[in-house]
N, C-alpha and C positions, 0 to 999 in steps of 0.2 A: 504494500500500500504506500502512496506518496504523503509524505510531508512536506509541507511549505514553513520556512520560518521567514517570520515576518517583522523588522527591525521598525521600533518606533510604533509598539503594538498597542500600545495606549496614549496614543495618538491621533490627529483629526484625521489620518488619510487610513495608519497604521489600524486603528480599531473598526473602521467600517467594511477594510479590506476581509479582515476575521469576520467580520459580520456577514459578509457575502457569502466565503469558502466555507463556513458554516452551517449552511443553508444550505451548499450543493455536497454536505459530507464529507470536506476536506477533511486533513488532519494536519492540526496547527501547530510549528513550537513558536510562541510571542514571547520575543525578545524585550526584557525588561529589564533596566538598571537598579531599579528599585527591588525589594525581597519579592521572594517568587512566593507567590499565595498562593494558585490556581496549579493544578496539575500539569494545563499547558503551558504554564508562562517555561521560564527557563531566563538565568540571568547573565546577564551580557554587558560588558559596559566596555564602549571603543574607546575611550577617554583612556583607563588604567589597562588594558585588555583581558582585564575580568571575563573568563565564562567563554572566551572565543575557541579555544579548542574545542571543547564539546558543543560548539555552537550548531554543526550542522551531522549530527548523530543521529545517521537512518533518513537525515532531510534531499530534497533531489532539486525541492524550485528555492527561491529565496526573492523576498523584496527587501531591496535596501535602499537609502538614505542615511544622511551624514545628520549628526544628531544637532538640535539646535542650541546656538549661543559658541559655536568655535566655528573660526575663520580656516580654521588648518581642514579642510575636509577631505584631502587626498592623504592625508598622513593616516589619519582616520580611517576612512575607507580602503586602503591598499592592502592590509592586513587580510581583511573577511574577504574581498575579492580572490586572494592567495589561497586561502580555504576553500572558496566554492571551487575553485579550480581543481584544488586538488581532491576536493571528493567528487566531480565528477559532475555537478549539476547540470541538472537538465535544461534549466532555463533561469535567468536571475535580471527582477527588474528593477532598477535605477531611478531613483527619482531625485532632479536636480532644481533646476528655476530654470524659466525661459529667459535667453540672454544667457544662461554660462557657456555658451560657445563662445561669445563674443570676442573673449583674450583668452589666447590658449596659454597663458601664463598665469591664469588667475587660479587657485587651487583645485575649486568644482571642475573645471574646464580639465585640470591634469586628474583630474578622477573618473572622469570618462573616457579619456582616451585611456587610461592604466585599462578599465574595465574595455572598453574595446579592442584593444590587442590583447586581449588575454585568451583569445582560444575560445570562449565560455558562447554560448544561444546568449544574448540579451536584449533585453529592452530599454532605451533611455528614455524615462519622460519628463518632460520641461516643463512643468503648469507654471500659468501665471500666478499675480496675487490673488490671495485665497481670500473666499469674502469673509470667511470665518475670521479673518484677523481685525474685523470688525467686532466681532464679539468675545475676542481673548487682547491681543496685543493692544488696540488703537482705544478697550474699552472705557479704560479711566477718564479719558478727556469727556466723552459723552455721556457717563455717570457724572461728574465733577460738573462741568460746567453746560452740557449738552453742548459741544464741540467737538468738531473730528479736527486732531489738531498734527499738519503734517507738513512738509516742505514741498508740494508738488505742482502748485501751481493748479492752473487750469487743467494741465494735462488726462487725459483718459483713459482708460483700464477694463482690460477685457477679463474681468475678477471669472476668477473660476469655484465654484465652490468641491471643498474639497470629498462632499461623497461622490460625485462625476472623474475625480481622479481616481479615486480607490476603484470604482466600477471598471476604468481603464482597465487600470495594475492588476486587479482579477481575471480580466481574462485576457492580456498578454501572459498571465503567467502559463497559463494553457494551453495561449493560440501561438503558432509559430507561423501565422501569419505574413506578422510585422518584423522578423528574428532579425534583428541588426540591427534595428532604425534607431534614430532619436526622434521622437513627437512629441510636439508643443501642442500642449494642454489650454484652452482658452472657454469664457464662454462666449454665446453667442450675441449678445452685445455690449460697446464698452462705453461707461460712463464715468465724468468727472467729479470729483468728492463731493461739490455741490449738488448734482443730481442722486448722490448714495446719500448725502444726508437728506434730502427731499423725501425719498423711499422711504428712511429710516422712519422718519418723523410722521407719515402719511400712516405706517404701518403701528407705530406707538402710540400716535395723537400725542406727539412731544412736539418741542421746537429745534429741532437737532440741526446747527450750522457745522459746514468746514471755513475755518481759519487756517490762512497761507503762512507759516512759518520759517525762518530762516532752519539753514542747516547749524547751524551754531547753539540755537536755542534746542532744536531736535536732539543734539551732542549730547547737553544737557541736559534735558530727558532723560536719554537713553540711559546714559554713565548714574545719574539717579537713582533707575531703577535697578542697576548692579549688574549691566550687562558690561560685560568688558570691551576693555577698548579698543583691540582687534577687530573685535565684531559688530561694534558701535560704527567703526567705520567703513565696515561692508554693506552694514544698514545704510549708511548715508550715501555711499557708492550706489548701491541699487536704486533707490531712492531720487539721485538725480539721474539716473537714467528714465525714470517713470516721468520725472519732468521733463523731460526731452524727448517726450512721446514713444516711447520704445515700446511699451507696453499694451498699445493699442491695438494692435493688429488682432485679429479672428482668425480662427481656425476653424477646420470642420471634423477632425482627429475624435473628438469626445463622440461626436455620434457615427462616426465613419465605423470604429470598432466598439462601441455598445449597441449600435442601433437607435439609442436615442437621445433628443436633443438635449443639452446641456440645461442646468435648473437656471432657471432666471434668477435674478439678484430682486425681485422681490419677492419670490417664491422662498429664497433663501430669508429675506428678512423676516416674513411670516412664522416661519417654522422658527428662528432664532429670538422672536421680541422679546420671551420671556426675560432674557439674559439683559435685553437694555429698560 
């Protein structure tokens, strides 16, 4: 019987992914850094590399991701790549940000070509920004002061909500369709913070604005809330690339390989209001 272990399993892509292969009778090891409570979980931590040798025992597919809050993601990732390889998997899929091709010097970017020359079946997928970081990362400004408070300008975003990535990553892990590619993950239409707060607000019966902030005050933030400084400034790096419109474009990837259309971002704020 096939195992999948699944990095990042209590996670907004990582847990709906198990929620799916759960449903079609997979069998799951979810990679957790935290103590293993559940009989599936199993502990894993890429940071110290806790748990990575018996990481993939009896496993054949793998979805991975570089964990959040470190800028180093190929140092990270090279390790369990080495391991799928050498047990032989059948298929392992990758999940980065759209735009880490863009510098092939930039860490994410040397973590796909590591995984792509490595021999292995994979899949690389790119989603955009996730709407969910509406409701975890961006939430305090809009609890606090009903603000979405960010550096980007007018700029636009093709927000992806993260169960249309998970639905992907479920059935590339089985289809060998798509075996090689890299696919950008988008949804089907893209809007600027003023029109997500509009939704937000329509959806809540709040008054929810976006405020344009400097990247300096964003620093500040960010370093505030104890994200370190390497990675505060990968945030700010992606960040004015979303100003600079990079993040706009659409794709048609989410329903090419589910069959169906991507959730709209107020279908997502529906389902999410409770949280604002």
């Amino acid at each position: 019987m096939s195992k999948t272990l699944i990095l990042g399993a209590s996670g907004n892509v990582g847990s709906e992914i198990a929620k799916i292969l759960k449903t079609k009778g997979e069998s799951l090891a979810l990679a957790t850094s935290r103590k293993v409570e559940k009989e599936d979980q199993l502990h894993l931590n890429l940071v110290t590399g806790e748990g990575l040798e018996n990481a993939f025992d009896n496993v054949d597919r793998a979805f991975l991701l570089s964990p959040p809050g470190y800028a180093n993601q190929d140092e990270l990732i090279k390790p369990i790549i080495d391991l799928a390889k050498k047990h032989g998997l059948k298929k392992v899929v990758f999940m980065t940000a759209m735009g880490a091709d863009a510098n092939p010097d930039s860490p994410m970017r040397k973590a796909e070509i590591y995984l792509e020359n490595s021999g292995l079946n994979y899949n690389i997928i790119r989603p955009n920004w996730f709407m969910q970081n509406f409701n975890t990362f961006w939430i305090h400004g809009i609890l606090t002061a009903q603000k979405i408070f960010l550096p980007v300008g007018n700029a636009k975003g093709s927000f992806i909500d993260s169960r249309d990535i998970a639905s992907v990553a479920a059935e590339l892990l089985f289809n060998d369709t798509w075996n090689k590619q890299a696919l950008i993950l988008t949804g089907s239409e893209a809007f600027d913070h003023d029109e997500v707060a509009s939704i937000i607000s329509e959806v809540t019966s709040k008054n929810i604005k976006f405020e344009d902030i400097s990247p300096e005050v964003m620093r500040e933030n960010l370093l505030g809330a104890g994200l370190p400084a390497d990675y505060t400034e990968f945030l700010l790096m992606i960040l004015s690339f979303f100003k600079l419109g990079y993040s706009s474009s659409i794709t048609n990837n989410v329903k090419e390989i589910t069959g169906k259309d991507p959730i709209s971002f107020r279908k997502y704020a529906e389902d999410y209001k409770n949280n604002w």
